[in-house]
N, C-alpha and C positions, 0 to 999 in steps of 0.2 A: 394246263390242258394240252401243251402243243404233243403232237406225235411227235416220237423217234424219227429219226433221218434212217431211212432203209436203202441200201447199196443190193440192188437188185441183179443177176447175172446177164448178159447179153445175149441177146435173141441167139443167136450165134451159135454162142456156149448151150443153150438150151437145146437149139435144134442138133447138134452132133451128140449130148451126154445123154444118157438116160436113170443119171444121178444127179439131177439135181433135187436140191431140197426142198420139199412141200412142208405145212400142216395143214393139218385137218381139226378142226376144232370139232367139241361134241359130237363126236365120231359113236354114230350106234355098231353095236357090238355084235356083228355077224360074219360070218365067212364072206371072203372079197374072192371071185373069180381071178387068175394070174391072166392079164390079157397078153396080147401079140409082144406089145411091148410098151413098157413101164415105167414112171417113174418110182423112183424109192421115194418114200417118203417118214417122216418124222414126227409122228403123233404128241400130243401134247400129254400131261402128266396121264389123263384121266383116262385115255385109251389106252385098252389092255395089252393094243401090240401094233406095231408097224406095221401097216396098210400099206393096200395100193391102190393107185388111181390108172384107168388106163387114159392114154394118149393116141389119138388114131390121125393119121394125114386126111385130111377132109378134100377127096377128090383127086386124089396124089397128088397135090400141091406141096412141094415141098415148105411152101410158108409159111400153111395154115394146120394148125392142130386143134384136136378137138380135147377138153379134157371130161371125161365119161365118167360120173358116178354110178358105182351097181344101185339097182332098185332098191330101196329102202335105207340106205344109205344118206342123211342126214347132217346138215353141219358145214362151216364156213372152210374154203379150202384158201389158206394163205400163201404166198410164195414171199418166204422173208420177210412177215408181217403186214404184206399189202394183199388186200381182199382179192379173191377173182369170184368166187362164185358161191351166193348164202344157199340157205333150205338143202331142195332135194334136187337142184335144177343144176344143169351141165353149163359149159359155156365152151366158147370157141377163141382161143388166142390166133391172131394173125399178123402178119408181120409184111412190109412192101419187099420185094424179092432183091432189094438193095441190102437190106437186113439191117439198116440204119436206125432203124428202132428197138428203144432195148424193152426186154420185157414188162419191166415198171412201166411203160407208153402202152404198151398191147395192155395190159392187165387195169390199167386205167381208162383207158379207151372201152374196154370190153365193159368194165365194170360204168362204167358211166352212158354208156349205151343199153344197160339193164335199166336205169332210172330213166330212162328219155321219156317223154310224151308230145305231144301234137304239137304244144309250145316250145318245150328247148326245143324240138325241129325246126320250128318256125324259126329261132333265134339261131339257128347255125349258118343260116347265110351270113347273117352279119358277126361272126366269132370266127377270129385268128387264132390260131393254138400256133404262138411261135415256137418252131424247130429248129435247132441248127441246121439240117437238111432241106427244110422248107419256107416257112416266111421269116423265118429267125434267123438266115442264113446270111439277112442283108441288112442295112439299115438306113432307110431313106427319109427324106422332105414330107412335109404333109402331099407338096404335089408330084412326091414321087421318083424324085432324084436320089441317088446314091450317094452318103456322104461316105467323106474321105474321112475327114475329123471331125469328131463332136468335142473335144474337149480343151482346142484353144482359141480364141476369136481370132479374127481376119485384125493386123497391125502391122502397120508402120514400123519396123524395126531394124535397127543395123546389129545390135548386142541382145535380143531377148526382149526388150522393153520398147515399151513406145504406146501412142493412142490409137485404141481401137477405130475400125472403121464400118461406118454403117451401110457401107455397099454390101456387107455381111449378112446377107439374109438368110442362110442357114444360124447363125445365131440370132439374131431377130427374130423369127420364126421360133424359134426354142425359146424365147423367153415372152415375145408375146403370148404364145400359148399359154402357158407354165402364169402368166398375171390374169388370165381369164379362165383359168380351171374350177376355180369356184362356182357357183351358183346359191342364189337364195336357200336358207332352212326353212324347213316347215315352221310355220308357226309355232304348233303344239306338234306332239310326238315325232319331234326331229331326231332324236336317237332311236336308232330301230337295230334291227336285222331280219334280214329274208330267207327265204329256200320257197324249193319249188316242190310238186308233188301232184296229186293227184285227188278227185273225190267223185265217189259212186254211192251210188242209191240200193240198197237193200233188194227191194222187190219198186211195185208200184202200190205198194199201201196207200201214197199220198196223191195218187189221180181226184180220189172223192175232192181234195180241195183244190188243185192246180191243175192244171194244164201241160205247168211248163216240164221240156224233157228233160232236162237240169235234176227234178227233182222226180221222175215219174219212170225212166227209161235204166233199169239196171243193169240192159247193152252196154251203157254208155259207159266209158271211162273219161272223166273229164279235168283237163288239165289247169292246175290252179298255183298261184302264185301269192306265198303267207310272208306280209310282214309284222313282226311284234316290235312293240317300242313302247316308250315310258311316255310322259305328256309333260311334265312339265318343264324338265333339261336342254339346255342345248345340245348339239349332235355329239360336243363332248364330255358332257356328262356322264357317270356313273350308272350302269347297267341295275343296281341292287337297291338304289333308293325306296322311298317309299312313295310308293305315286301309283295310278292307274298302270293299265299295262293296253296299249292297243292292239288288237286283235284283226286285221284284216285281211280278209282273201278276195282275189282277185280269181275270179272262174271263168275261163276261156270256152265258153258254151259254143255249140254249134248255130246258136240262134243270138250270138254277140255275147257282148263281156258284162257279166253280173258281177257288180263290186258288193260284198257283204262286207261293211264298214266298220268292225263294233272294238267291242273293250272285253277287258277278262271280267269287269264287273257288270250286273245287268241294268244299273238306273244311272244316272248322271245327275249332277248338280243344278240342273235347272230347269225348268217347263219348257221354256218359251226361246228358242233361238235369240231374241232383240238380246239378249241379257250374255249372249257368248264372248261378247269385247269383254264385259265387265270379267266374270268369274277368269277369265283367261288373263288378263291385267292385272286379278288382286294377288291369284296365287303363282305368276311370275316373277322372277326377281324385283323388287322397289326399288322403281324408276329414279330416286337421286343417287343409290352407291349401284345397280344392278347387283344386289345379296338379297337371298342367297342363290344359290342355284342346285337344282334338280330336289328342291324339295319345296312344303309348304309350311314350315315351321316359322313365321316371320307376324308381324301386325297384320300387316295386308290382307291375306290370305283369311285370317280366322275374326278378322273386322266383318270384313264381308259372307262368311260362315254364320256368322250373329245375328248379321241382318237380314240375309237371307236364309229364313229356316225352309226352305222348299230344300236345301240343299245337305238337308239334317242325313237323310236317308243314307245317302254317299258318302259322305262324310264317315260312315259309320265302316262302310265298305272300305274305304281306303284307311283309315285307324286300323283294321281289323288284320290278322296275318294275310289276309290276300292283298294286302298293300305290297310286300314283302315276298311275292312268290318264288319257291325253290328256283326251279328251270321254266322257263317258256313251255318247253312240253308236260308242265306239270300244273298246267292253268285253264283253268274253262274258257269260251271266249261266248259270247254273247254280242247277238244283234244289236242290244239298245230297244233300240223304237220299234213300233208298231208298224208292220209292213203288211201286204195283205194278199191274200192269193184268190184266185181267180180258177173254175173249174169249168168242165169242158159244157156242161149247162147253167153260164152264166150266172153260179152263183158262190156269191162273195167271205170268206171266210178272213178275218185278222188272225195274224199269226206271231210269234216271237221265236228268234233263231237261237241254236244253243251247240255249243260245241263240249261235250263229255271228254277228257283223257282219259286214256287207257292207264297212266300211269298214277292216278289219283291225282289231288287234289294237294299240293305241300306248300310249304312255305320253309324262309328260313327264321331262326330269331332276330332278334333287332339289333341287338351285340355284333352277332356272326352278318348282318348285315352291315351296317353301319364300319365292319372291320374290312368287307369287300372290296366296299368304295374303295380304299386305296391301295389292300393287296393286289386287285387286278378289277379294275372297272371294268372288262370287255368280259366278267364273268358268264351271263347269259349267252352272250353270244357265241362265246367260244364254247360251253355246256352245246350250243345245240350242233355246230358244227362236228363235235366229236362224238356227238352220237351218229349223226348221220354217215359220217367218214369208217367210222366202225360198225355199220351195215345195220343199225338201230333206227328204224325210222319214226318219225314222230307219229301219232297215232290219235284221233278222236272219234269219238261216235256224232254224227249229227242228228239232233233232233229238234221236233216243231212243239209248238203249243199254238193251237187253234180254236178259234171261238166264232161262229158262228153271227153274219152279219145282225141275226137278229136279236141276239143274247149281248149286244155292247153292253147294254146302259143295266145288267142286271147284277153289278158288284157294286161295293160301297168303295172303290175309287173308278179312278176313268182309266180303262185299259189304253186311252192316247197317252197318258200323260209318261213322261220318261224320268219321273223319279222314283216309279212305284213299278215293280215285280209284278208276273202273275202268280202267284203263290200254286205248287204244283199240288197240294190239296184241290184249290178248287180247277187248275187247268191242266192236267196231266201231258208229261214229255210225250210222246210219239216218237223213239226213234227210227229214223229211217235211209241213215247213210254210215258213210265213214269218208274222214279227210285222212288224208297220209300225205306227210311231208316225206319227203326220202331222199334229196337231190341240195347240197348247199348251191350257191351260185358260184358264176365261171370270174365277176367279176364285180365289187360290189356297188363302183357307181353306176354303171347303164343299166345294173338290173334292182337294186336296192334304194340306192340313193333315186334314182329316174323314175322309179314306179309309182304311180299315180294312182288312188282311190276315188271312185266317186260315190254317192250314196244316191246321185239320180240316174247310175248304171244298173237298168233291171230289162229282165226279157220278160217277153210275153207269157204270163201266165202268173206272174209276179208285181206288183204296182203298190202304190203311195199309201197310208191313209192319212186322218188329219192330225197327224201328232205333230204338234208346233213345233218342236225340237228338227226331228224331220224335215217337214214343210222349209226351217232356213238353214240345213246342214247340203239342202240338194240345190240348193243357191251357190251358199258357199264354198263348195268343194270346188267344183267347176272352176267358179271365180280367180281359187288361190292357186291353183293349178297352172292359168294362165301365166299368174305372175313370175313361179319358179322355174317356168319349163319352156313359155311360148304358148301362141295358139295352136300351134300344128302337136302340140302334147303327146295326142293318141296316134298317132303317125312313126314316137318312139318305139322301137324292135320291143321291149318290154310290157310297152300299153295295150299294143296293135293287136287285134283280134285273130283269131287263129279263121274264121269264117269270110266269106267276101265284107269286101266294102266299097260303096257307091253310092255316090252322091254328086250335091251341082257343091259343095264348099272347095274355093279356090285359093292360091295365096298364101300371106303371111309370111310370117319366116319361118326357115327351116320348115319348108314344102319340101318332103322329100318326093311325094308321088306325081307323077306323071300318067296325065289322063291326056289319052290321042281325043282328037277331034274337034268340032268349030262348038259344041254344043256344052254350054255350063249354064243352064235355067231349066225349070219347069215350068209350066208345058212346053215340050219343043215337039217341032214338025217330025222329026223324026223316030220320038217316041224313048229317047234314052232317060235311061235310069226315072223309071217311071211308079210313084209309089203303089206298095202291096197289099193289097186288102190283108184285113185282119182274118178272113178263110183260108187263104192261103200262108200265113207266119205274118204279117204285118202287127207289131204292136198298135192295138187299140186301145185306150183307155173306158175305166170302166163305167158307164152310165149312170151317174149318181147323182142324185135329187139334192138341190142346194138352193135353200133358201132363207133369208135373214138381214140383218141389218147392220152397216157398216161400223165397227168399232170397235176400239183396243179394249179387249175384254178376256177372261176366261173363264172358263165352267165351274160351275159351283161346285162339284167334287176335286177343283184341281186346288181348291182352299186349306185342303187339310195336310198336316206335313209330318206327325211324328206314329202314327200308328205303326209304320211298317220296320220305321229306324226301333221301333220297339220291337216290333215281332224278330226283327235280325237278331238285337240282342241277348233276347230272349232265346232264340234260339242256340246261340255258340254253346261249344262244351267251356267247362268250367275254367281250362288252363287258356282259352281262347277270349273269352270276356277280361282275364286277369291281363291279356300282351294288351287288349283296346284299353284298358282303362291305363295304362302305362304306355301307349302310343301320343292318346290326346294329350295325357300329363306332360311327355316330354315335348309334344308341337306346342303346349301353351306356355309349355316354361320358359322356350325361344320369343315370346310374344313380352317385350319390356312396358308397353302401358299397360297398364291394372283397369284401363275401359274393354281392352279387348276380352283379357281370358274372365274379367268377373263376367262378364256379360255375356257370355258363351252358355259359360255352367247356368246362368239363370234364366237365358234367353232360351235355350235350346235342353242341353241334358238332363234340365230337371221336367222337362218335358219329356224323357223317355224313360228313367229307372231312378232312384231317389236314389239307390247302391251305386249306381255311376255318378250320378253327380257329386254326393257324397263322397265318394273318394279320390274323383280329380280336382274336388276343388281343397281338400287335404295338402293335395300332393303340390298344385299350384299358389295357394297362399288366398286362395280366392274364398268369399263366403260361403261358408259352409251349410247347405238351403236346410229346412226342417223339414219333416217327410206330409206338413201338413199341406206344405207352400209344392209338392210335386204333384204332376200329374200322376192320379193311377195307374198302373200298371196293369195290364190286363188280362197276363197269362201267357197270351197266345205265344204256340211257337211252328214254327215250318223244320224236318228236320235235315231236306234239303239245302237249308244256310250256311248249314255248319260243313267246314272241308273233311271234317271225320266220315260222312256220311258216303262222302265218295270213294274209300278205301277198297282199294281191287277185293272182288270176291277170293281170290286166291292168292296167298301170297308171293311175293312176286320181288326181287331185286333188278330186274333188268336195266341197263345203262347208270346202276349206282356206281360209285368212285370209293374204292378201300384204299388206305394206304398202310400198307404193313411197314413199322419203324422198324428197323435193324439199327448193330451196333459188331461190329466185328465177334464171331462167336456164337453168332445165333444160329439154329436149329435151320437147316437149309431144306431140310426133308418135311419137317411141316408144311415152311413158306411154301415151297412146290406142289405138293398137295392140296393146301388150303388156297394157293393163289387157282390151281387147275380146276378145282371144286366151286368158287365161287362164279370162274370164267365162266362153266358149264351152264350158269342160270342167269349169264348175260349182264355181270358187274366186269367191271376193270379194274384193275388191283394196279398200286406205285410203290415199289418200295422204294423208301428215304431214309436213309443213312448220313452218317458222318460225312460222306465227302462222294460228290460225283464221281465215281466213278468202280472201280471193286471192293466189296468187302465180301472178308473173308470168312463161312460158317466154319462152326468151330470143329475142330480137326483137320482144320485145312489151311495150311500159309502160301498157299501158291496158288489154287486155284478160286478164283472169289467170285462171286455173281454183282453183275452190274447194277445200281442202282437208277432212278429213274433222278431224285434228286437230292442233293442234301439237305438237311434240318433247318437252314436257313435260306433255304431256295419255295420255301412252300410253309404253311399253314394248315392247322386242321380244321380253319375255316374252308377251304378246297374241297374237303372229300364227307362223305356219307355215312363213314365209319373207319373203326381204327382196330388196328390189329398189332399185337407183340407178343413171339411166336416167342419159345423158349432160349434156355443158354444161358450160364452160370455170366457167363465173363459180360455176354451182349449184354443183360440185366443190370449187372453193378455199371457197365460203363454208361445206359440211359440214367440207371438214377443218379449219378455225378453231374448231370446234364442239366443243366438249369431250361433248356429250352428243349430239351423231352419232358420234361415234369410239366411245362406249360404245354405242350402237343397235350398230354394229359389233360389235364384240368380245363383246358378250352373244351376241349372234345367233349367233355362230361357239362360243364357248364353249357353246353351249346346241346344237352342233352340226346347226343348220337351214340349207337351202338359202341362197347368196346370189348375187346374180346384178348385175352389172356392165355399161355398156355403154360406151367411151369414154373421154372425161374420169371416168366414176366407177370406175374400173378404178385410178387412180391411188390415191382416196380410201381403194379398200378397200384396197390395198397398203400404204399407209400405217399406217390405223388396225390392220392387223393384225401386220405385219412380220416374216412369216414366210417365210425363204428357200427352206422346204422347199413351200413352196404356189408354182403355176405359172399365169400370166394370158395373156391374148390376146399376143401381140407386136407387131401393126399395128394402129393404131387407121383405119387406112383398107381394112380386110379386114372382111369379115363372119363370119369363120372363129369355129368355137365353142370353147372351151376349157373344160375340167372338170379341177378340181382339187380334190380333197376336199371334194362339194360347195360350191365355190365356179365356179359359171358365167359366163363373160367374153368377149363379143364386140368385137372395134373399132370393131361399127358394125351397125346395125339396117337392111338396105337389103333390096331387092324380091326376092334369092334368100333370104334368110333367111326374110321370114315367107312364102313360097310355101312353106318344108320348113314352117314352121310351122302350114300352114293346114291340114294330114293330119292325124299323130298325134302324140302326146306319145311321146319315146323318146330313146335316147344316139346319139352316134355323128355321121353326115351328114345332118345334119337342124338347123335355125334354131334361133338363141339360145332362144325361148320352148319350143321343146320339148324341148330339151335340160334349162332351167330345171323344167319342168315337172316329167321324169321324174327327176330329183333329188327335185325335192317329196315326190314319189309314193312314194319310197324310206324317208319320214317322218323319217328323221335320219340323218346319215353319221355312222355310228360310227365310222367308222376315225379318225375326226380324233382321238378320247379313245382309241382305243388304239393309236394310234403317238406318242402324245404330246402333240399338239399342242396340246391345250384346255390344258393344264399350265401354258404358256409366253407364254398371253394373260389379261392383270388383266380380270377381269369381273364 
């Protein structure tokens, strides 16, 4: 996923030429006015003709240029593949009148000053951008001196050799530092990644139940900061395993910081907070080898699954492909617990928070996962960074589910308890915002690693209820916060509120603030920092009637454990139940005593479908239950459970990864086309070849198109789909290719788009050799052919890409769009459930 290194021109060169070279991506097709004076520029395949952009002096500054899109004019303008400016919006490049900055710094600068909000501002007094011209220009002491040398110690020496001397506190200093760079991991979801970004409100639809402006005020643009991470790994663990996924945003509200704390899944493994040492102990590595890591395939983990069936639910959720999700931005995130809102007439409504992607709902297989882990562990995080870096920003709809204080107790579970769903039959979403991530970070320990959640961080208009889980995660947060970071925590540039803050808390370490005057208590004579009624913005809490009797107890609907791990089941589509019951199969097949995995299947899944236990206990060697000995089954299903349900209304490729294989010979005029065509709807294309660096399409020995990487430098576990364009010679020299015939066969086993044109139509026939798959029959038609996501035309000529120049869709319409809306469909299942992935080595 890394970008190209771009050699960008100097300010310089820019301000004297009026040839320098632009693109324009997705350039709509209308008459461009010739302004005063112009750059030239260099449209990408799919515009019709070379554009111009005007350049105006903003003020007669010689420094500063404006660059002007005409009105209705649409589309990313690139200078040597570095972004300046998306949509329909202009921007302004400038430069200090030393001209010391080249335009890669203006164009980054410009363009990262398009993503700012209230927070990065906040965070730029404390951020260096070293320059050679500016603070990069020197290199000193933490307290400030200039060094001469950093690279040999202070010694003793007549010939070169000799002992160090510890009056050397420039190296001291270097290396004390450098032994104290560490700090504590999180307990649980220590492997993460962050970005920053933004969340608004619709309208104020959700006044009737809140108060708060956060969620009421669609003025408001408010600045929020998302980390996702896995829970079970340490921080160097594998990005792709199968594990929860932590979901949390940090909302830099005008009225203080609202931490919404949750997971991609909506229940968790246990009621009652006392029980969090334990589940976090069983499904960690075991305590005498620490194995394994970043999974839960082990005794421990599915001992304590057995005995605790409250934990059946979840269990079910992380077996299921959302163990396993595609991208970060391709995952729901959800609250967890039951939280509760508060309305401007004091009256009380429970809520559940949910976060929708625009990009649906995906996942990968378990193969294509399990292959991740070692082709590149840092796969999510680098997925989210390139989309943000290529002007894609993450994207979700926020919605509520609300229930009415006085409707608690009128469902057959307890809407506190946090292993059980509201099922959106009986509780319907409400959406009412949108989150947009769009900003990676500048740096990733003071803003990723430092950043701190709490789930007892809410504003006024937002408050507790008595979900146990809750009630001890707003204990513990806080607590462990201390441990990794200090008590002055919130006082980091990262935590720190974008709003005032004042108060009598004094001290500690790493006290950055400085409050003048003699006065740190309440009440004082003088009236400072004096608390604020709840009329005025003061958090109040909410007046609730509490009465009972002291004891370790829970509510009699929190006794029941498998209806809902049933109604999930129930609900998956058909190739979705097939990856869970070969999820659990394979966690219990890591599980070496036969107390753990029989007693799973008997203790727990013959509690939810006789067809699941029945076939992990097959697969595991465990007994095989009769269907007299299972519980009923009971039908129900939600079809909100299933991630098919979430497929964009429209289809859509935006931020997918194609990689088009070449081989010296290949059709260079498709690639172009087909690479400019799918750019257009917001995928990224790599071509991989024989060898980094030229090769050559065929009729050509001199001039060759660069490749992104070679055959052995990438996987077709990497990308989204696959593409092999034509060419007599590129085709025979893939099928020679032992490790194109596997890009093949992965690609189809891992049930992804692949798409053929010509001669390469041969290649995949070959590498797959399946008689039940159907390809083009003329290689001198353009006609489209789909067959189990496999798309195959004879030939890429002037009626194809005209269909292809509309929309992406099936049917009578050009290879590329046909190709596309395969994409868009994320994976052809059918292929794994008629068979066919079975009958291909991969």
């Amino acid at each position: 996923m890394r970008k190209p290194t771009v050699n960008l021109p100097s300010f310089a060169d820019f301000s004297k030429s009026s040839q320098v070279l632009f693109n324009i991506k997705r350039l709509a097709d209308r008459p461009i006015p010739t302004p005063d004076r112009t750059l030239s520029l260099r449209t990408s395949d799919l515009a019709p003709a070379d554009a111009k952009v005007s350049v105006w002096r903003t003020n007669g500054d010689a420094h500063h240029w404006r660059l002007f899109k005409p009105t209705g004019i649409k589309g990313d303008i690139i200078c040597n593949g570095s972004l300046i400016t998306t949509g329909s919006s202009n921007c302004i490049i400038s430069n200090e009148p030393t001209m010391s900055e080249s335009v890669g710094q203006t164009i980054k600068r410009t363009f990262t000053n398009a993503t700012s909000t209230a927070k990065v501002a906040d965070l730029s007094r404390d951020t260096i951008d070293p320059t050679p011209s500016g603070p990069g220009s020197i290199l000193t002491t933490d307290h400030g001196v200039k060094v001469s040398d950093t690279d040999n110690w202070l010694k003793v020496s007549g010939d070169g050799t000799g002992p160090f001397l510890l009056e050397d506190q420039i190296a001291r200093e270097k290396i004390h530092r450098f032994d104290h760079e560490r700090i504590p991991e999180r307990v649980v979801h220590a492997r993460g990644t962050g970005a920053h970004g933004y969340f608004k409100v619709f309208d104020d639809s959700a006044s009737k139940y809140t108060y708060a402006p956060v969620l009421t005020d669609p003025s408001r643009t408010t600045s929020v900061f998302v980390r996702f991470s896995t829970v079970q790994g340490s921080r160097g663990s594998a990005d792709t395993v199968r594990d929860a996924r932590g979901f949390a945003v940090k909302m830099y509200t005008e009225e203080g910081n609202w931490d919404l704390v949750g997971n991609d899944i909506p229940v968790f493994f246990i009621q009652d907070a006392i029980k969090f040492p334990d589940v976090i102990h069983a499904v960690k590595p075991e305590p005498h080898n620490e194995v394994p890591q970043g999974q839960s395939a082990h005794n421990n983990f599915w001992d304590f699954a057995g005995l605790q069936p409250e934990s059946a639910h979840m269990v079910m959720w992380v077996m299921s492909d959302r163990g396993i999700p595609r991208s970060f931005r391709m995952m729901q995130g959800f609250g967890v617990n039951t939280y509760t809102l508060l309305n401007a007439d004091g009256k009380r409504f429970f809520v559940k928070f949910h976060f929708i992607p625009e990009l649906g709902v995906h996942s990968l297989t378990w193969d294509e996962a399990l292959k991740i882990c070692g082709q590149d562990p840092d796969f999510h995080r680098k997925d989210l960074n390139e989309a943000l870096e290529n002007g894609n920003p993450a994207k979700w709809t926020f919605a509520i589910q609300t229930i009415p204080e006085a409707d608690e107790h009128n469902f057959d579970f307890d809407i506190l308890d946090a292993t059980k769903l509201w099922p959106e039959e009986l509780v319907p979403l409400q959406p009412i915002g949108e989150l947009v991530v769009n900003r990676p970070v500048d740096e990733f320990f003071p803003e990723t690693e430092q950043v701190a959640f709490c789930t007892s961080h809410i504003v006024p208009g937002i408050g507790f209820s008595d979900d146990p889980l809750l009630q001890g995660r707003n204990f513990s947060y806080f607590d462990t916060q201390i441990t990794r970071l200090g008590i002055n925590w919130e006082q980091i540039p990262i935590n720190r509120p974008v709003c005032p803050v004042m108060n009598h808390q004094r001290g500690g370490q790493q006290q950055h603030r400085i409050v003048k005057g003699e006065i740190n208590y309440w009440p004082n004579r003088k009236n400072v920092g004096p608390p604020v009624p709840a009329s005025e913005g003061g958090y109040a809490e909410f007046q609730q009637k509490v009465s009972g009797i002291k004891q370790r107890v829970r509510g009699a609907k929190f006794q029941e454990h498998f209806n809902q791990a049933q109604l999930f089941y129930n609900s998956l589509a058909p190739h979705e139940k097939a990856h869970l019951i070969a999820a659990i199969s394979f966690e219990l097949s890591h599980c070496d005593d036969p107390v753990v995995y029989r007693s799973y299947v008997t203790n727990v899944l013959s509690k939810i479908d006789v067809d699941l236990a029945q076939a992990v206990a097959r697969n595991v060697g465990g007994p095989v239950p009769i269907e007299s000995d299972v519980q009923v089954n009971q039908g129900k299903k939600s079809a909100p459970l299933s991630q098919i349900y979430y497929m964009p209304t429209k289809p859509m490729i935006k931020s997918r990864r194609i990689v088009i294989l070449v081989a010296d010979g290949f059709n260079a005029v498709e690639v172009g086309a087909v690479k400019a065509l799918l750019g257009s709807a917001g995928a990224v294309s790599f071509i991989v070849g024989p060898r980094r660096g030229e090769v050559f399409p065929e009729g050509s020995a001199e001039v060759g198109v660069m490749v992104d990487h070679h055959y052995e430098g990438q996987r077709s576990t990497m990308f989204d789909a696959l593409f092999i364009p034509s060419g007599k010679e590129h085709a025979e020299a893939l099928m020679s290719n032992g490790r194109t015939v596997h890009w093949v066969r992965e690609a189809f086993g891992h049930c992804k788009t692949i798409g053929a044109i010509g001669e390469g139509i041969a290649f995949v026939q070959q590498a797959l050799a399946l008689p039940e798959l159907s390809f083009a029959p003329k290689l001198d038609r353009d006609d489209v052919t789909t067959s189990y996501g496999v798309v195959t035309a004879g030939k890429y000529g002037v009626v194809s890409a005209a269909h292809d120049a509309l929309t992406i869709g099936a049917g009578p319409k050009g290879f590329v769009a046909n190709f596309a809306f395969e994409m868009s469909k994320h994976r052809c299942w059918e292929r794994e459930m008629d068979g066919l992935t079975s009958k291909v080595a991969f």
